[in-house]
mmCIF file as gemmi writes it, N, C-alpha and C atoms, coordinates in Angstrom:
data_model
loop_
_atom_site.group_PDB
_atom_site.id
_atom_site.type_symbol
_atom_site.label_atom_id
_atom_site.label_alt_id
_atom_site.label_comp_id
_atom_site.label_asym_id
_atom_site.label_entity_id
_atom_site.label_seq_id
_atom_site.pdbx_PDB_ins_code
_atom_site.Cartn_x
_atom_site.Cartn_y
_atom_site.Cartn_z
_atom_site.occupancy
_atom_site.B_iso_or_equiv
_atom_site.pdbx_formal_charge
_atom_site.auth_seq_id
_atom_site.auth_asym_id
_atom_site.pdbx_PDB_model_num
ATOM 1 N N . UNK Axp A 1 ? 0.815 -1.193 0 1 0 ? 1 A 1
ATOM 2 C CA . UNK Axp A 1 ? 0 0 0 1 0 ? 1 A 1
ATOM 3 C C . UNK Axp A 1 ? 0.861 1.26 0 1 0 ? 1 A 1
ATOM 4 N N . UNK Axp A 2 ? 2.447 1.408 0.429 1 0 ? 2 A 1
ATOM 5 C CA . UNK Axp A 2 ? 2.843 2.127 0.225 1 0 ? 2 A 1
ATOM 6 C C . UNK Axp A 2 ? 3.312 2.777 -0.719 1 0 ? 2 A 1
ATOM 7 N N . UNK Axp A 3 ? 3.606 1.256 -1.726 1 0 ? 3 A 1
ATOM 8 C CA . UNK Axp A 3 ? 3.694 2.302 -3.113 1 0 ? 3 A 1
ATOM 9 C C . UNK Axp A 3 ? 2.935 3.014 -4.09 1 0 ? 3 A 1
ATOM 10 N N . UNK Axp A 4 ? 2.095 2.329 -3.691 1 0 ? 4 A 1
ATOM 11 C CA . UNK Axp A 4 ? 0.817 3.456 -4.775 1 0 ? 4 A 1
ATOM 12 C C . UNK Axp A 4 ? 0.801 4.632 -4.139 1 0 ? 4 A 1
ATOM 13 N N . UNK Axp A 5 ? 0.905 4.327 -2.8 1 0 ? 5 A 1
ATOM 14 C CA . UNK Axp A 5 ? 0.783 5.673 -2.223 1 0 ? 5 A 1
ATOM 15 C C . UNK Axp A 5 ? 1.864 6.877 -2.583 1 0 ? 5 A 1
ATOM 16 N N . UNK Axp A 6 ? 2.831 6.524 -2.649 1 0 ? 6 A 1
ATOM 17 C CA . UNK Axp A 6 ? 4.324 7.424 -2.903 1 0 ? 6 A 1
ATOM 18 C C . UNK Axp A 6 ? 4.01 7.383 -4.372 1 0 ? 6 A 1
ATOM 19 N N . UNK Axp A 7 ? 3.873 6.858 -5.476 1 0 ? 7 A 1
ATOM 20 C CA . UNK Axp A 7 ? 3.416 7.205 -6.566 1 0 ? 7 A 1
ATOM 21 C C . UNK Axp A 7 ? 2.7 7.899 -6.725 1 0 ? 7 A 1
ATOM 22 N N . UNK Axp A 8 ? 1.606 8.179 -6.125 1 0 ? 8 A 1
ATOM 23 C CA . UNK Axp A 8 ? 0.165 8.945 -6.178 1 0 ? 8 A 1
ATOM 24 C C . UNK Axp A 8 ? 1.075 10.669 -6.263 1 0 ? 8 A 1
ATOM 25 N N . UNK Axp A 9 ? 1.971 10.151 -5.236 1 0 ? 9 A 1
ATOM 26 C CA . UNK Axp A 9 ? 2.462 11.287 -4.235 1 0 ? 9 A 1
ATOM 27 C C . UNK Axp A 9 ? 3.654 12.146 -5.313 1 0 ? 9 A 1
ATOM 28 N N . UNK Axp A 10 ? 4.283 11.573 -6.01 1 0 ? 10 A 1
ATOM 29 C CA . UNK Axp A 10 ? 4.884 11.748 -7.142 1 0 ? 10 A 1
ATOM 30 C C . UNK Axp A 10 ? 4.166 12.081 -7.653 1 0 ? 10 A 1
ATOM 31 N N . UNK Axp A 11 ? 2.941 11.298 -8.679 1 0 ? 11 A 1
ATOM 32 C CA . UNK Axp A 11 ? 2.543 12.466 -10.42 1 0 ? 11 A 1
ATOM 33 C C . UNK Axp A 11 ? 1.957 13.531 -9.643 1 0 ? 11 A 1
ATOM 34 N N . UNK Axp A 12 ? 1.315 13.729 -8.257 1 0 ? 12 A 1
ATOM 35 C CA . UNK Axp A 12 ? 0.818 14.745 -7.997 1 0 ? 12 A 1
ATOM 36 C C . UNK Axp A 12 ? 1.658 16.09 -8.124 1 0 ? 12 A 1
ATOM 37 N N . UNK Axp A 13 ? 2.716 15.636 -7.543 1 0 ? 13 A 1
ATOM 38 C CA . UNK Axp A 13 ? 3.821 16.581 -7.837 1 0 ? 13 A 1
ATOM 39 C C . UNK Axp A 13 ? 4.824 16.815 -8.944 1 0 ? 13 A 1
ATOM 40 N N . UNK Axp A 14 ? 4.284 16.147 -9.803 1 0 ? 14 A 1
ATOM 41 C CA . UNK Axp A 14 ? 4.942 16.563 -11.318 1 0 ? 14 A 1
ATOM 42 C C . UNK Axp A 14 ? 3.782 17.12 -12.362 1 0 ? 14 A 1
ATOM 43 N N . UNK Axp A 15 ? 2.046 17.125 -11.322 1 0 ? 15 A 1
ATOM 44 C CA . UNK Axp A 15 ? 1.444 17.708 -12.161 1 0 ? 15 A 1
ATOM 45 C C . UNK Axp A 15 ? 1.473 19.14 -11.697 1 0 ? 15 A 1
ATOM 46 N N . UNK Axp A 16 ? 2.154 19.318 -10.513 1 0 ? 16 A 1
ATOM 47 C CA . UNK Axp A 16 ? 2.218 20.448 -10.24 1 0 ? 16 A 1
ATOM 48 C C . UNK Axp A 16 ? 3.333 21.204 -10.856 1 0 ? 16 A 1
ATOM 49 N N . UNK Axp A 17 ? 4.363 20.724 -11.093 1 0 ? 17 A 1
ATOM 50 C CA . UNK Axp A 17 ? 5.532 21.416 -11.014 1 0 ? 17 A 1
ATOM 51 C C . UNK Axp A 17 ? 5.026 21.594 -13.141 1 0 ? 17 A 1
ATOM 52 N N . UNK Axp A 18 ? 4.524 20.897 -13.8 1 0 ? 18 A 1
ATOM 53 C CA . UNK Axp A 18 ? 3.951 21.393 -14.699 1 0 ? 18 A 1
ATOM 54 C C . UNK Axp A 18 ? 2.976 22.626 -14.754 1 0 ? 18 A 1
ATOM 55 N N . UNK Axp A 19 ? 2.499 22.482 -14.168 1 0 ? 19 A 1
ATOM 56 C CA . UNK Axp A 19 ? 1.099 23.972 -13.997 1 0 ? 19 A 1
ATOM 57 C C . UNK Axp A 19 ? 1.783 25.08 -13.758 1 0 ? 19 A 1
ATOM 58 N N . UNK Axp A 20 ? 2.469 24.998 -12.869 1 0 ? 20 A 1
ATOM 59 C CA . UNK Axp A 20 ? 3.649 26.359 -12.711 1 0 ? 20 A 1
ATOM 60 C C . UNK Axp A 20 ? 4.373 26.758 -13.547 1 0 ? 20 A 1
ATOM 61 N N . UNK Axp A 21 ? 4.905 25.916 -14.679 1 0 ? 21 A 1
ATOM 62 C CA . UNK Axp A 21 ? 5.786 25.945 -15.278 1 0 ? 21 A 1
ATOM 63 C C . UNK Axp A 21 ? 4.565 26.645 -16.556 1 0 ? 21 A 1
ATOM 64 N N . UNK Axp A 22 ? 3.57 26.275 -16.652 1 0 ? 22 A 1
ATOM 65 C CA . UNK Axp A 22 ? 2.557 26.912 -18.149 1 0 ? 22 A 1
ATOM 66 C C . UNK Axp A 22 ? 2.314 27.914 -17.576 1 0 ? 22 A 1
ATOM 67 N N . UNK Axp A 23 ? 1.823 28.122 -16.116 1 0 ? 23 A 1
ATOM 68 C CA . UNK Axp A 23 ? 1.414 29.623 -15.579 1 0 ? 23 A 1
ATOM 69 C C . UNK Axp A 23 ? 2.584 30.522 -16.072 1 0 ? 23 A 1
ATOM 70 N N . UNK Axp A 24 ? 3.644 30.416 -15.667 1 0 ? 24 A 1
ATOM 71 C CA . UNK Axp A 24 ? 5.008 31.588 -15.598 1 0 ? 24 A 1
ATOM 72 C C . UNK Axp A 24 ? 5.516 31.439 -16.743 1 0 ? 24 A 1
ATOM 73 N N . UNK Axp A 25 ? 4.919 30.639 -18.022 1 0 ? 25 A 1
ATOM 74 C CA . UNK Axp A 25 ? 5.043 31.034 -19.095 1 0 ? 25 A 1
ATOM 75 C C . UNK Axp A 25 ? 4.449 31.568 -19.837 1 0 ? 25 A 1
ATOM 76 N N . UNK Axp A 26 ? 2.926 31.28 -19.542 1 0 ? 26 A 1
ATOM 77 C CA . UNK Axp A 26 ? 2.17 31.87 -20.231 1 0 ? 26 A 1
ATOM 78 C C . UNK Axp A 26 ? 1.925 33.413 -19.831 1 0 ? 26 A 1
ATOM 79 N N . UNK Axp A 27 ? 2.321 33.828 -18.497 1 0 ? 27 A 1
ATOM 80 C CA . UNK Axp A 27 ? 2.624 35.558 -17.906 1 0 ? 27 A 1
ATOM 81 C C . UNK Axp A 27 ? 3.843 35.561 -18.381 1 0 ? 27 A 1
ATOM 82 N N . UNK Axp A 28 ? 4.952 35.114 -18.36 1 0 ? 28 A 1
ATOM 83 C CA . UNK Axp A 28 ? 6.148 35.938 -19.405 1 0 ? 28 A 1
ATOM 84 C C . UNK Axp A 28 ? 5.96 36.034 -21.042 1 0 ? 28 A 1
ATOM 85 N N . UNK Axp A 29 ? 4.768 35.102 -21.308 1 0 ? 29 A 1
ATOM 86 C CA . UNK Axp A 29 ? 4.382 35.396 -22.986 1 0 ? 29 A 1
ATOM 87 C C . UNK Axp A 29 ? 3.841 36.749 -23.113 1 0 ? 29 A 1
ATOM 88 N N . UNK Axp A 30 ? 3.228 37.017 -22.114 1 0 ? 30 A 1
ATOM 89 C CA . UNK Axp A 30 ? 1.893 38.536 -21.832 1 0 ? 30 A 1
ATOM 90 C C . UNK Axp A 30 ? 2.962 39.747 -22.403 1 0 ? 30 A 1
ATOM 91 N N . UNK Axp A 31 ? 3.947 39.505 -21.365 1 0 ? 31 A 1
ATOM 92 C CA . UNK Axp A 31 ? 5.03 41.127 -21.639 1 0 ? 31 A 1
ATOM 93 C C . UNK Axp A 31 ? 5.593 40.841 -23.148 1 0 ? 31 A 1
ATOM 94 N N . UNK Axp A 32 ? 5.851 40.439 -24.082 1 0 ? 32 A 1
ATOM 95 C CA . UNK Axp A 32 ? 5.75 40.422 -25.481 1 0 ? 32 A 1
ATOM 96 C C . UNK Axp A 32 ? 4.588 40.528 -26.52 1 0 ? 32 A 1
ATOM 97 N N . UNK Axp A 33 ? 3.394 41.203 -25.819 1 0 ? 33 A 1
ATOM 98 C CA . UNK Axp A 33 ? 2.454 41.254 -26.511 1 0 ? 33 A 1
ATOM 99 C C . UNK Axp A 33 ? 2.258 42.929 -26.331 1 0 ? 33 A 1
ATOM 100 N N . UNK Axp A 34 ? 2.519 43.534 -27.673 1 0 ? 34 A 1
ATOM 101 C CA . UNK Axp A 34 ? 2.519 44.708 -27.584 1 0 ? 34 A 1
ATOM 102 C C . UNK Axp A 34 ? 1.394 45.474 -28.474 1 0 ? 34 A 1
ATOM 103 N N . UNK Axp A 35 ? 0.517 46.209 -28.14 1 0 ? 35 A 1
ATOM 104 C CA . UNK Axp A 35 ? -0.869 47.325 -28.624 1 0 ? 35 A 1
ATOM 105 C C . UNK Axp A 35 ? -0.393 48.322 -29.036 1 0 ? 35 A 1
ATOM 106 N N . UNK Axp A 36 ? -0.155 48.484 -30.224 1 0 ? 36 A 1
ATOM 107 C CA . UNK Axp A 36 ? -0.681 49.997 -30.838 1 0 ? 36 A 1
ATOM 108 C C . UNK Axp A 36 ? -1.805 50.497 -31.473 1 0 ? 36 A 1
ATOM 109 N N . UNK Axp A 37 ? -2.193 51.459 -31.347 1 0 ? 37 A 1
ATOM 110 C CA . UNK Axp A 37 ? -3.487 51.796 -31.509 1 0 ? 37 A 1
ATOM 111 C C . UNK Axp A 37 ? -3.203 53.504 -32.69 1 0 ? 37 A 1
ATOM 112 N N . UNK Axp A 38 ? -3.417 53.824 -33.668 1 0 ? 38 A 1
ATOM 113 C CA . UNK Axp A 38 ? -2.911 54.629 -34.527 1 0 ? 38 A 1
ATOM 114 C C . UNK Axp A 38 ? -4.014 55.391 -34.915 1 0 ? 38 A 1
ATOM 115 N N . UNK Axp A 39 ? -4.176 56.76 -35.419 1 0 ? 39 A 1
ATOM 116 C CA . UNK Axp A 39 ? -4.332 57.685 -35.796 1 0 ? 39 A 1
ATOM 117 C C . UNK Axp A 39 ? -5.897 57.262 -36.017 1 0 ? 39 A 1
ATOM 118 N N . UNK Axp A 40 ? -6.904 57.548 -35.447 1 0 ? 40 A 1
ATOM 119 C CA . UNK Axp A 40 ? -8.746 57.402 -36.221 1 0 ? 40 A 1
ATOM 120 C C . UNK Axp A 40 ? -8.421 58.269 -37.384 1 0 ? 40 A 1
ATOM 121 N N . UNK Axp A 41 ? -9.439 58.03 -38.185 1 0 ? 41 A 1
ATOM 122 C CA . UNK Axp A 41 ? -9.573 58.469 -39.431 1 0 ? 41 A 1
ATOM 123 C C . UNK Axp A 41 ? -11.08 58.67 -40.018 1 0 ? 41 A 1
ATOM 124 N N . UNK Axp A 42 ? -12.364 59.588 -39.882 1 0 ? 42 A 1
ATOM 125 C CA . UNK Axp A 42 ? -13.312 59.464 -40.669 1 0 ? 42 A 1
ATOM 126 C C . UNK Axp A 42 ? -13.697 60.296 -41.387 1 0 ? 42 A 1
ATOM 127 N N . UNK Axp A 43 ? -14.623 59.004 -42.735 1 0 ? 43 A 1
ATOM 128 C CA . UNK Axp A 43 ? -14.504 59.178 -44.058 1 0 ? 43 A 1
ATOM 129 C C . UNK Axp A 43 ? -16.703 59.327 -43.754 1 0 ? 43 A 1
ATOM 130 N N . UNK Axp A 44 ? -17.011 59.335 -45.159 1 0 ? 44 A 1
ATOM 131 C CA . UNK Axp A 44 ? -18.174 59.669 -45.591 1 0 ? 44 A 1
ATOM 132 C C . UNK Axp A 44 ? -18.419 58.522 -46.65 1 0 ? 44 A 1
ATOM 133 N N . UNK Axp A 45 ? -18.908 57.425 -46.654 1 0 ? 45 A 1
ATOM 134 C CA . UNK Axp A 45 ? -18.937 56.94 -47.752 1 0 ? 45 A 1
ATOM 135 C C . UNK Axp A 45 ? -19.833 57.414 -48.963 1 0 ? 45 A 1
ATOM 136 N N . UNK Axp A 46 ? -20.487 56.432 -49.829 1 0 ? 46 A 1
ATOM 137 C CA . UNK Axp A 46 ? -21.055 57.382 -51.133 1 0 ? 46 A 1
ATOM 138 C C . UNK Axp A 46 ? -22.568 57.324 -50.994 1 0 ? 46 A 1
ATOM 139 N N . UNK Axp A 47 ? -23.219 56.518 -49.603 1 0 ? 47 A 1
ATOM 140 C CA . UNK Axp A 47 ? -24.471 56.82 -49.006 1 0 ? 47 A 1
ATOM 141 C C . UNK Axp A 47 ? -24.716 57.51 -48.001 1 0 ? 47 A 1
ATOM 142 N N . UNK Axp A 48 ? -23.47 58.203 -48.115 1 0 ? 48 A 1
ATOM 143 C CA . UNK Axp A 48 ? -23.919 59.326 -46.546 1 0 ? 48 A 1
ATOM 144 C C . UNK Axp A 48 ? -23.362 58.863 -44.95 1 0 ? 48 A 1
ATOM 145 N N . UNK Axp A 49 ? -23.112 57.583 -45.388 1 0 ? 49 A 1
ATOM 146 C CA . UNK Axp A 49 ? -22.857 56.754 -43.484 1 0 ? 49 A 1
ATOM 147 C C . UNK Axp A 49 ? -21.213 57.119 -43.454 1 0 ? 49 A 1
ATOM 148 N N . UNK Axp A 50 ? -21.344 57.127 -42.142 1 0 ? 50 A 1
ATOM 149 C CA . UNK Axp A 50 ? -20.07 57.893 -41.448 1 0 ? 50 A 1
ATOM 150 C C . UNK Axp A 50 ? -18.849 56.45 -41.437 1 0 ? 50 A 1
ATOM 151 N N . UNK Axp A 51 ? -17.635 56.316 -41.628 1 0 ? 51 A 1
ATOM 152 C CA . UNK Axp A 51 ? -16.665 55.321 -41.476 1 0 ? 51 A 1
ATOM 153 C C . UNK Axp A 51 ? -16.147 55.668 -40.624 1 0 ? 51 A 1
ATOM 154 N N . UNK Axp A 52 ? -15.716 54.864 -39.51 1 0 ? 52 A 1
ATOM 155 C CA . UNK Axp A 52 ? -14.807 55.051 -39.274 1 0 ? 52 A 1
ATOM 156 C C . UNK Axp A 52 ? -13.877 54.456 -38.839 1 0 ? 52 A 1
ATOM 157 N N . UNK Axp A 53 ? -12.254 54.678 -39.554 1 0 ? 53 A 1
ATOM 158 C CA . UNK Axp A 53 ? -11.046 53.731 -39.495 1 0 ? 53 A 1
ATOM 159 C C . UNK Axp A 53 ? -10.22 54.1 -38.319 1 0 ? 53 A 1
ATOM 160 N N . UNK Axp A 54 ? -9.91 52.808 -37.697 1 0 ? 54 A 1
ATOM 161 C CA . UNK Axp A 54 ? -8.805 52.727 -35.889 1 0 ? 54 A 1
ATOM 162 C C . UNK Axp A 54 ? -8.324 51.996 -36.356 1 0 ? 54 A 1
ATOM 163 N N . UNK Axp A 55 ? -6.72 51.964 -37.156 1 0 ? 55 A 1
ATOM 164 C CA . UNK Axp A 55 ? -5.707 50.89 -36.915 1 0 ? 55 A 1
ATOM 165 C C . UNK Axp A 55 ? -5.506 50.685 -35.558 1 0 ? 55 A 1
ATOM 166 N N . UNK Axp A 56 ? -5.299 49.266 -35.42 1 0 ? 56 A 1
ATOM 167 C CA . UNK Axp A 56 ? -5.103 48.492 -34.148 1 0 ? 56 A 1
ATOM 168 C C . UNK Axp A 56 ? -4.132 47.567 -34.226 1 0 ? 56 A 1
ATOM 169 N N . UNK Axp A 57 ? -2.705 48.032 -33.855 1 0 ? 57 A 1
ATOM 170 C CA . UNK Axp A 57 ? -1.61 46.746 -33.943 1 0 ? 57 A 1
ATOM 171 C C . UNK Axp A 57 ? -1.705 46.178 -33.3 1 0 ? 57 A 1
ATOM 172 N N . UNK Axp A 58 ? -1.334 44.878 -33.005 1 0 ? 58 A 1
ATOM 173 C CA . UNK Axp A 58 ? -0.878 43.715 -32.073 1 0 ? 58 A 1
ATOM 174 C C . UNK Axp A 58 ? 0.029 43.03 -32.56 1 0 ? 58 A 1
ATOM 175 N N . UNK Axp A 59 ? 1.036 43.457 -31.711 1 0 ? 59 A 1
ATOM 176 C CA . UNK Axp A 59 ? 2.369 42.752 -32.254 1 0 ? 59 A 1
ATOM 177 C C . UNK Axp A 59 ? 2.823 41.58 -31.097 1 0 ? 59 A 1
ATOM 178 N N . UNK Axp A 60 ? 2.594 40.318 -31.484 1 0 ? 60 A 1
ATOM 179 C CA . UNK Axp A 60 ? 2.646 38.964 -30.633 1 0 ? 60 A 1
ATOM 180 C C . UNK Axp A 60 ? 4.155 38.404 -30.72 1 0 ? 60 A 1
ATOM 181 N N . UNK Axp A 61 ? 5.038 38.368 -30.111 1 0 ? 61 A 1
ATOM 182 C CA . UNK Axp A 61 ? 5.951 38.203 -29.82 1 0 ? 61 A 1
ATOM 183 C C . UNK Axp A 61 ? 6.673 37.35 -28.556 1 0 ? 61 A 1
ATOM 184 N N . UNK Axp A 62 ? 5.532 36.435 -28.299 1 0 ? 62 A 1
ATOM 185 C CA . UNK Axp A 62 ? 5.686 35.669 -27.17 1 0 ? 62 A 1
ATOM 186 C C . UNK Axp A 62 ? 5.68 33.989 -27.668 1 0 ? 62 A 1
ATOM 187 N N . UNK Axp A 63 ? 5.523 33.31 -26.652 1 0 ? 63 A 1
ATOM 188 C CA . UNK Axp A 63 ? 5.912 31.781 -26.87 1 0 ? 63 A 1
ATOM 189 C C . UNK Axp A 63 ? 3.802 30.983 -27.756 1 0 ? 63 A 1
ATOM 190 N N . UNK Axp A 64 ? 3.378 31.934 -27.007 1 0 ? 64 A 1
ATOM 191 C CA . UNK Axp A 64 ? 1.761 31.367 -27.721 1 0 ? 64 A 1
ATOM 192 C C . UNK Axp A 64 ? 1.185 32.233 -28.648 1 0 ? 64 A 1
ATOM 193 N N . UNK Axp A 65 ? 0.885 31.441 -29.524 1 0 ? 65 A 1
ATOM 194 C CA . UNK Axp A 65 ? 0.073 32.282 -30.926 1 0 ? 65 A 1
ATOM 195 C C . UNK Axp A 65 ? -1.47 32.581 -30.088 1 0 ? 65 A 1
ATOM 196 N N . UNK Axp A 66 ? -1.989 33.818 -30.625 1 0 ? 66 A 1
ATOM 197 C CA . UNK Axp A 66 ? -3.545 34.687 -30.717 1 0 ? 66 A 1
ATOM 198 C C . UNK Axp A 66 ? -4.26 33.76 -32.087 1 0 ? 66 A 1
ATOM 199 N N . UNK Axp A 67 ? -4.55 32.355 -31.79 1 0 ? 67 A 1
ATOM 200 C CA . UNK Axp A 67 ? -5.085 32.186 -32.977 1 0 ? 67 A 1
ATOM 201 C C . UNK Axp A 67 ? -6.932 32.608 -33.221 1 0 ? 67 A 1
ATOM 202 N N . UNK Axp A 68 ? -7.793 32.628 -31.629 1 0 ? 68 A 1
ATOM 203 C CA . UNK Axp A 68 ? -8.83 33.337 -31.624 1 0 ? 68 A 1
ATOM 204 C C . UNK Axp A 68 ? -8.722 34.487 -30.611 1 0 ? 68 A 1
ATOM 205 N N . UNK Axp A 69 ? -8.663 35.566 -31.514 1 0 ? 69 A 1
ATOM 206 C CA . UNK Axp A 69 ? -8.928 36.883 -31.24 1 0 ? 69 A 1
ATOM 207 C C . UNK Axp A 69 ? -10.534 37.371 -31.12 1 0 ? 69 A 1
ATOM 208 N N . UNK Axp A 70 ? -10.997 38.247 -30.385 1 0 ? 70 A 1
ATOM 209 C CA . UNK Axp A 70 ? -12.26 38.575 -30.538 1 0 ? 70 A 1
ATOM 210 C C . UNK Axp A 70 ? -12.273 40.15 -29.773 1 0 ? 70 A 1
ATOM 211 N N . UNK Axp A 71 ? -12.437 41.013 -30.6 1 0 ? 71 A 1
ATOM 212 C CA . UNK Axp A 71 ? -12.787 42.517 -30.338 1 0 ? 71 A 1
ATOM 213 C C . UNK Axp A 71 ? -14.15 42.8 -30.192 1 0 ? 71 A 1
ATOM 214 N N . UNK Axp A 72 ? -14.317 43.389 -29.587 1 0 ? 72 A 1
ATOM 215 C CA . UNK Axp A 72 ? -15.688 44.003 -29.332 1 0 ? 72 A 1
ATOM 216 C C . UNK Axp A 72 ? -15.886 45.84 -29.382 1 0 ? 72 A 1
ATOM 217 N N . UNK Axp A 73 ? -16.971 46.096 -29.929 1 0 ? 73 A 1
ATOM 218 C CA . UNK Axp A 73 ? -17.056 47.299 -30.063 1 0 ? 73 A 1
ATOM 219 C C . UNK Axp A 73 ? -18.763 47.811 -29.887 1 0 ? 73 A 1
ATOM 220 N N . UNK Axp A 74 ? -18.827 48.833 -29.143 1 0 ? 74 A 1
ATOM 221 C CA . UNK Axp A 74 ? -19.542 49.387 -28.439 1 0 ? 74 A 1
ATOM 222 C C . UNK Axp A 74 ? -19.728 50.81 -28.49 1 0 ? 74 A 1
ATOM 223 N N . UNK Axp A 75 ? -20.909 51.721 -29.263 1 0 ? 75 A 1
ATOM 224 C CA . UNK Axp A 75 ? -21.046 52.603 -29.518 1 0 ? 75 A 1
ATOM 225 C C . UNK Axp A 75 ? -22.362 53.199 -29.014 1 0 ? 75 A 1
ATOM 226 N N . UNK Axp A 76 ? -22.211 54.635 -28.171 1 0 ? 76 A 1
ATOM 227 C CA . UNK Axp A 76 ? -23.541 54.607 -27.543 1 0 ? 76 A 1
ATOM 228 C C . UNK Axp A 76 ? -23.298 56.318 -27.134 1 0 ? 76 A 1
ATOM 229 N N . UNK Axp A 77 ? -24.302 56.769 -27.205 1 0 ? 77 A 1
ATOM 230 C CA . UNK Axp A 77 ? -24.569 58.258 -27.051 1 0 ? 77 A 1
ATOM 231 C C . UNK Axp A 77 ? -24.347 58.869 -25.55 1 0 ? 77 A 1
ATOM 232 N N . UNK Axp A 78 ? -24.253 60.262 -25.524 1 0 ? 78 A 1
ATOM 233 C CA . UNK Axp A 78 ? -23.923 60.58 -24.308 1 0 ? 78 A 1
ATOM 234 C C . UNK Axp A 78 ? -24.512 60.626 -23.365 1 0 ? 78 A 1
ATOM 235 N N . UNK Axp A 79 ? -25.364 60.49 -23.287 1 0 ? 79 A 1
ATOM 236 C CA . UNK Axp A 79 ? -26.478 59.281 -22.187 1 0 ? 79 A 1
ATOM 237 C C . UNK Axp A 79 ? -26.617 57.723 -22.174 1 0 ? 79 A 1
ATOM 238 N N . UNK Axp A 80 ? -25.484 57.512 -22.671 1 0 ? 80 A 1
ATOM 239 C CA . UNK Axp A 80 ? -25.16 55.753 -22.445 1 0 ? 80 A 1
ATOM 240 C C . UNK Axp A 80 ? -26.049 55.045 -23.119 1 0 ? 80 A 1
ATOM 241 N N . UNK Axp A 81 ? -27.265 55.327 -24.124 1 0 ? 81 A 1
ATOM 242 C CA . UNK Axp A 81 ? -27.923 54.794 -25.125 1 0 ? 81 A 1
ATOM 243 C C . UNK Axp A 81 ? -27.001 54.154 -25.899 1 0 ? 81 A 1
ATOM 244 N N . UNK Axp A 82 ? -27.038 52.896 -26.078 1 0 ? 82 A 1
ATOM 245 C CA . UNK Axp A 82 ? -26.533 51.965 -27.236 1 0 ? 82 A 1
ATOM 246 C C . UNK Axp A 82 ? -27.06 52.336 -28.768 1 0 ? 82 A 1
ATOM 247 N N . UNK Axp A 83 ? -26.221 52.555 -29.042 1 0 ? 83 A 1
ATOM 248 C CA . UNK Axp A 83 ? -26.394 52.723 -30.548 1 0 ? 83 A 1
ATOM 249 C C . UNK Axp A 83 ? -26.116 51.056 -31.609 1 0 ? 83 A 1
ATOM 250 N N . UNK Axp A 84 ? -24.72 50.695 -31.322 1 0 ? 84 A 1
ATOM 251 C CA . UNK Axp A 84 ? -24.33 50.171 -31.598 1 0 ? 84 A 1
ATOM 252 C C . UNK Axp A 84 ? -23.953 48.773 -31.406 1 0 ? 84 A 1
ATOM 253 N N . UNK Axp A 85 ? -23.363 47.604 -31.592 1 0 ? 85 A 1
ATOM 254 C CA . UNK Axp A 85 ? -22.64 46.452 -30.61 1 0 ? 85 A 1
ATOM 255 C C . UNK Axp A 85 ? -22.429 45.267 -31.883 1 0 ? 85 A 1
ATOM 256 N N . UNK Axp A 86 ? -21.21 45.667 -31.562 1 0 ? 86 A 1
ATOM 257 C CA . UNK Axp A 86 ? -20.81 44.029 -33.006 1 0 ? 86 A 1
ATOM 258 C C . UNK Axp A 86 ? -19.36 43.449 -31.948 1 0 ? 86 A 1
ATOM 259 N N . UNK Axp A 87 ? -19.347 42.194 -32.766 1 0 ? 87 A 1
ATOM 260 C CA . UNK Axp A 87 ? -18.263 41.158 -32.092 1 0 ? 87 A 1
ATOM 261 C C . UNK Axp A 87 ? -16.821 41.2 -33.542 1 0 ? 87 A 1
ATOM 262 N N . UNK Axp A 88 ? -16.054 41.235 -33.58 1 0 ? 88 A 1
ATOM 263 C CA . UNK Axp A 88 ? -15.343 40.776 -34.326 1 0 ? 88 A 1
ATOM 264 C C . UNK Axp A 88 ? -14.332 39.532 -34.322 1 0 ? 88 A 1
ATOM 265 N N . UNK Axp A 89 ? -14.084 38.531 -34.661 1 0 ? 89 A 1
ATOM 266 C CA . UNK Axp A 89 ? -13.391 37.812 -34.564 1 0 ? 89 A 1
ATOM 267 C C . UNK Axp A 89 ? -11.993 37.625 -35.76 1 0 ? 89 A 1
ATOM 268 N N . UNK Axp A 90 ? -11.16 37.108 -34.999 1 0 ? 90 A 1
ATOM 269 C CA . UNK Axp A 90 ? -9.448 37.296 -35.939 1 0 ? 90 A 1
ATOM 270 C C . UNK Axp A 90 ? -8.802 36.461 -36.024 1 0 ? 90 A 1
């Protein structure tokens, strides 16, 4: 009975010393993930509706790829009336 027990007692502690090891990598991946956000820009298209362009960099530079991205955007008057609400995905 003791060895299952000391085994048990082992993977427990190599599933740990794994979890730590994805945590403190996956927070040292974070500080290589860098936001720029560039110049708005609006246009008029040729029906009258207003455009408007926000480059948004993300420059990923860490150990894990952004393969689902999802932005959200939220547009609403100065009394907090929703105008707007779309999802984007990347």
């Amino acid at each position: 009975m003791k060895v299952p027990i000391r085994m048990l007692g082992i993977a427990t502690s190599v599933i740990w010393v794994l979890l730590i090891a994805f945590i403190v990598l996956a927070a040292y991946s974070v500080t290589d993930l860098r936001f720029n956000v560039d110049e708005p820009q609006f246009n008029t298209d040729s029906n009258g509706q207003l455009v408007l362009n926000l480059p948004l960099i993300i420059d990923n530079g860490g150990y894990y790829s952004l393969k689902e991205f999802q932005i959200s955007t939220l547009f609403s008057n100065v009394e907090g009336l929703e105008i707007s609400r779309a999802d984007t995905f990347i």
